[in-house]
N, C-alpha and C positions, 0 to 999 in steps of 0.2 A: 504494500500500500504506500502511499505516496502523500505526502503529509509539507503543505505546506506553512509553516507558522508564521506570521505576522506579529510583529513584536512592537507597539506601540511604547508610548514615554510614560507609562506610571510608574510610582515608587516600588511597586511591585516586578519590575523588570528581574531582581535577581532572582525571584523563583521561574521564571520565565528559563534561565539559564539551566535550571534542575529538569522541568519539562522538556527540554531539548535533550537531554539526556534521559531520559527517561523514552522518550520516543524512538529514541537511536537504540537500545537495548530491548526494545519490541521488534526487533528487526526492523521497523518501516525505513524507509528511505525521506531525507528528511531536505529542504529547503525552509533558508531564514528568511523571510525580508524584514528591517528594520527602518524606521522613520527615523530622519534626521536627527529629531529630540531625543528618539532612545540611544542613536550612535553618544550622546551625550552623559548619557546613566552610564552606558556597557560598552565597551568596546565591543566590535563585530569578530576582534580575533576570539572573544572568549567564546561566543555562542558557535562559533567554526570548528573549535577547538573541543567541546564539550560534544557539539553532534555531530562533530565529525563530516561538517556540511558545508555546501555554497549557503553564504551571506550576500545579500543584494544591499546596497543602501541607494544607489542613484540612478534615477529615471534616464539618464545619457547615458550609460555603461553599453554602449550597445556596440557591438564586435560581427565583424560580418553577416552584416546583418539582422545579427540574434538578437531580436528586442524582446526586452526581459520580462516585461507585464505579459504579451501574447505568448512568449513560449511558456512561463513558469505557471501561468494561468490554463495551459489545457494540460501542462503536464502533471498537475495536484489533482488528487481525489478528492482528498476534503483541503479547505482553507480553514485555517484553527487561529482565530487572532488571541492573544494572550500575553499579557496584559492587553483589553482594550477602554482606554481612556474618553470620557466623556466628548474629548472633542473630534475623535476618530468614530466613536459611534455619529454623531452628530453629522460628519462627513458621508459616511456609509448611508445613514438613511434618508441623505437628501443629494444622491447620487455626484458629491463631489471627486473630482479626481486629480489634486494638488499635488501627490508625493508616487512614487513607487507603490507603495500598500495601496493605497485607495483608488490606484490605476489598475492595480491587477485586480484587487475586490472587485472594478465594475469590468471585468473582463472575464471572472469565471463564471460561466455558467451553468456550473451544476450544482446539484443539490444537498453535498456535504458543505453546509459553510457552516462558522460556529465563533459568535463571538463569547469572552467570558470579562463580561463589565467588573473590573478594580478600579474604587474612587474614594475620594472621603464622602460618609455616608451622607450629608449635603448636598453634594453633586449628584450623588446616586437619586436621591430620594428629590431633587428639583424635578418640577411637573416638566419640562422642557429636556432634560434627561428618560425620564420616565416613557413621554410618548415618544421620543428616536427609538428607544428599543421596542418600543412597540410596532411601530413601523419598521422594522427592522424584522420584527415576527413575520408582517404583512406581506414582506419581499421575499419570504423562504428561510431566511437566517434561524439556524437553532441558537437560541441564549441559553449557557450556562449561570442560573445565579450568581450572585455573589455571595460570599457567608454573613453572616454577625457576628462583630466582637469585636476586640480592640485592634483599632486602624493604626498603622504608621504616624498619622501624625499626632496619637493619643488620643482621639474622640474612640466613642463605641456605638456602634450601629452598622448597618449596612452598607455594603462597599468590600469588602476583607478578600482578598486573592482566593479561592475553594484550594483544598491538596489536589498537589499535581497525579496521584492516583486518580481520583474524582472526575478530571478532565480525559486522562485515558480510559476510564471506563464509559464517559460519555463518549468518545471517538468510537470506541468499542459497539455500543449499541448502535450508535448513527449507521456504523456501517455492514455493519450484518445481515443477511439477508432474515428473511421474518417469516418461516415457517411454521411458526405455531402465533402469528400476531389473532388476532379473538380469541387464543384457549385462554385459560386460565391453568395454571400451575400450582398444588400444593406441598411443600416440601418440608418432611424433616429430619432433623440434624442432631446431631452432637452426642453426650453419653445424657444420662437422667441421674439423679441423687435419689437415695431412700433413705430416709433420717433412723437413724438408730438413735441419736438422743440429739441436743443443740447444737454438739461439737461435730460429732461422729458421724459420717455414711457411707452405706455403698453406693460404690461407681465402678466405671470402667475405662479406658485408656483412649476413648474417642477424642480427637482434638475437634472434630466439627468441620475438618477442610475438605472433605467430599462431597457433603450434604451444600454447606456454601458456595461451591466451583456447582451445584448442580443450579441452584439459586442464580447467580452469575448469569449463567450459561444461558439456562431461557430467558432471563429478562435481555439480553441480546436479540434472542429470536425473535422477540417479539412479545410473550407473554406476558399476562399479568402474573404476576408472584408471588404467593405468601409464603412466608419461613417461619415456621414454630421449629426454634429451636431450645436445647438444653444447656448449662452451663457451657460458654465455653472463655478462650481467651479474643476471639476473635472479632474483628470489627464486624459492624452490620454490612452486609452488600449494599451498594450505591445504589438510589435507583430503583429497588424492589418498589411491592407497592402495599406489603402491609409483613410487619414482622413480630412474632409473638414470645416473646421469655417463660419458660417453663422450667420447673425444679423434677418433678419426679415424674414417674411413669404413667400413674394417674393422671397429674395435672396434662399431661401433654395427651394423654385419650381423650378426656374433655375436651381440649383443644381441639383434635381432628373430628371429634365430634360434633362441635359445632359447625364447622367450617365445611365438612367432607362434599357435603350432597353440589356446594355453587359449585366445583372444580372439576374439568375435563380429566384432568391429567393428578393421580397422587400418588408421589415415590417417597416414599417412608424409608430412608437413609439413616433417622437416627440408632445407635444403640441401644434401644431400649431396656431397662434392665426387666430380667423375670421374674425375681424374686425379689421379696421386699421387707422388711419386717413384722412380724405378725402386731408388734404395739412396738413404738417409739418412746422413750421416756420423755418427760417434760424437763428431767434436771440431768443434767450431764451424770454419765454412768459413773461413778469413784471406783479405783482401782483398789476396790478390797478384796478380791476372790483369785485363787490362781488361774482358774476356766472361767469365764462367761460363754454362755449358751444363748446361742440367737435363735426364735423360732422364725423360720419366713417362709410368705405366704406370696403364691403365682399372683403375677400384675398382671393387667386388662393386656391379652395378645392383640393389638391396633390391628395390626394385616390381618390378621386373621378377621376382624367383624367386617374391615373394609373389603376381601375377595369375598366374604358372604353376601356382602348388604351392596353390590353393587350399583351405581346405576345406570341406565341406558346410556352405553357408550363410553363411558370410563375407562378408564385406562389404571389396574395399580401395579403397580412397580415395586418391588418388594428386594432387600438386603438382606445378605445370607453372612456373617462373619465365622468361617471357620476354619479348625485348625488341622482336619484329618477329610480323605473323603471329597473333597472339596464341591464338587461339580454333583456326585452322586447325593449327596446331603440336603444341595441346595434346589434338585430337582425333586425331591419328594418333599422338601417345601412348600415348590411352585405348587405341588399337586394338593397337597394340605390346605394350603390358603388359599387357594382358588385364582390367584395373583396369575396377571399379564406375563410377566417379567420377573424373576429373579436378578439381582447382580451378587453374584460371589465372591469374596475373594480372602484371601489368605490374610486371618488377624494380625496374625503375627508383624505382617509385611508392611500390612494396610493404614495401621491405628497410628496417629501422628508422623506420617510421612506425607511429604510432597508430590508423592508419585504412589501410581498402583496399577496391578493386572488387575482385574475381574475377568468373569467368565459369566457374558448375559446367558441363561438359560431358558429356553420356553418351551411351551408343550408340542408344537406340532414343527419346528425348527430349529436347524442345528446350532449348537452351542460357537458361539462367538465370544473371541478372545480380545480382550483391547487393550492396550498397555502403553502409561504415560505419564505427562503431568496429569494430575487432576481434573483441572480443566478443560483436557483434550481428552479425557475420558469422557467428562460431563456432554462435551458433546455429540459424541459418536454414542453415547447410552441415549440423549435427545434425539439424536437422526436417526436411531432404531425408535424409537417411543414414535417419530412424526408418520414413520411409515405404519404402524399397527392403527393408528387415526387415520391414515388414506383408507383402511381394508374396513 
């Protein structure tokens, strides 16, 4: 992909500099241009240097022939301004073309563009700011908000640079193609806690990065998203469109109980645990006895009521974590739960890594092996899940 960034003059320019590397380590292929003002903030060697790119700064740089606005404008997929400053929006949406930047902005014509407005929140929040970016919706342009908090120049409000993850996952979406855009997706993640007293519970070794890379993954495609997830360390997904925190195995049955019947699609990833303790104390257990003895009592099996209680046209997707067997196990699951899909794969391998095999298994086709990052799991498990909704 092919990623052209536009670097305007706000104080926000040096995270501008982290985003160019950040893009350059997605593999895309990267072109700078910079406005005068920003050559002022930044030098053009650092942003060259960090993405490892052509910098443009002057609308005359033209070399046989090569003029820089027409070619670098059909050769960019998406145009990504960042930082874009109130008077550069202001240019864009009343089709000025004064500098390099705002020549080739009115010279792309497709429909990745994206600006993401950094200002003091002032500026931002002036009615004469406000409607350029609106008209700026009008013309096709995606706006990235901006955050709240505190600004560079000490005020607090609107205006704030977003993290430059934030920006790559919005590139990420804009450009995806959207084969599941109308489903809806239900998803969950992570291990569950069963309180054994205030201190103390059981769990399991799930970090949550499979269940979130599946999250990710379709709100790319197009999905809407929910994530009930369990304890984890991890950040929410950008972007989703409703996320739910859950403690135990109960609380997360409730969860998908409510939720199950809107959703086309529901892969239950998390680790659930199955056993629980029969009574919890109120007061932390004291270490007076050599043995303590735990009774514990089977939690609500989720897949199991979801492959019963289907409904018309649902899709459940069901996770298999085992240690022996692997494929054999998780197919006389698929057949117990009544589940779409199994995904399998090896606990041991799987639980707080970056990467994993599975083994999709399903009942009338052969077993498919996938093996990757995470996220390129997430979506070859989605581009098997899109074809069972084509049938």
């Amino acid at each position: 992909m092919n990623i052209l960034l536009g670097v305007s003059s706000g104080i926000a320019i040096y995270k501008a500099v982290d985003l160019a590397s950040k893009i350059r380590k997605e593999g895309w292929n990267l072109k700078v241009i910079m406005t005068e003002h920003a050559t002022k903030l930044i030098s053009p060697i650092v942003f060259s240097s960090v993405g490892n790119c052509e910098v443009f700064t002057d609308t005359y740089e033209i070399e046989q022939g090569w003029i820089i606005h027409t070619e670098v404008s059909k050769w960019a997929d998406v145009l990504l301004i960042a930082p874009a400053t109130a008077n550069t929006i202001a240019k864009l949406a009343h089709g000025f073309a004064d500098n390099l930047l705002t020549t080739t902005a009115l010279a792309f014509n497709k429909s990745n563009k994206v600006v993401v407005p950094t200002m003091n929140t002032r500026m931002y929040e002036n009615q004469v700011t406000l409607e350029n970016i609106e008209k700026l919706k009008e013309h096709g342009w995606k706006v990235l908000e901006p955050e709240a908090g505190h600004l560079a120049c000490g005020e607090v409000g609107k205006g704030r640079y977003p993290e430059n993850e934030k920006i790559i996952e919005f590139v990420k979406i804009l450009s995806e193609e959207k084969p599941l855009s109308g489903k809806k997706v239900l998803i969950t993640a992570g291990p569950t806690r069963e309180a054994i007293d205030p201190v103390r519970y059981i769990s399991n070794h799930s970090s949550g990065k499979m269940g979130y890379s599946i999250a990710k993954v379709a709100k790319r495609l197009g999905a809407e998203v929910c994530l009930i997830s369990g304890p984890t360390c991890l950040e929410v997904p950008y972007f989703i469109d409703s996320y739910i925190r859950v403690e135990s195995a109960k609380d997360m049955f409730e969860a998908v109980l409510e939720k199950y019947r809107e959703y086309d699609i529901l892969i239950m990833c998390a680790a659930v645990a199955d056993y629980t303790p029969t009574q919890s104390s109120q007061e932390k257990i004291k270490k007076t006895q050599d043995k303590l003895v735990l009774e514990l009592s089977k939690t609500p099996d989720i897949l199991d009521f979801l492959g019963h209680n289907k409904q018309p046209g649902q899709i459940v997707v069901g996770f298999a974590a085992e240690t022996q067997n692997i494929v054999d196990n998780a197919y006389e699951k698929l057949l117990k739960k009544e589940a779409d899909v199994i995904v399998a794969n090896d606990a041991r391998r799987a639980m707080g890594s970056d990467e994993n095999q599975v083994y999709l298994i399903f009942k009338d086709k052969p077993t498919v092996v996938i093996e990757g990052k995470k996220e390129e799991v997430a979506k070859e498990l989605l581009k098997r899940v899109c074809e069972l909704l084509e049938k």
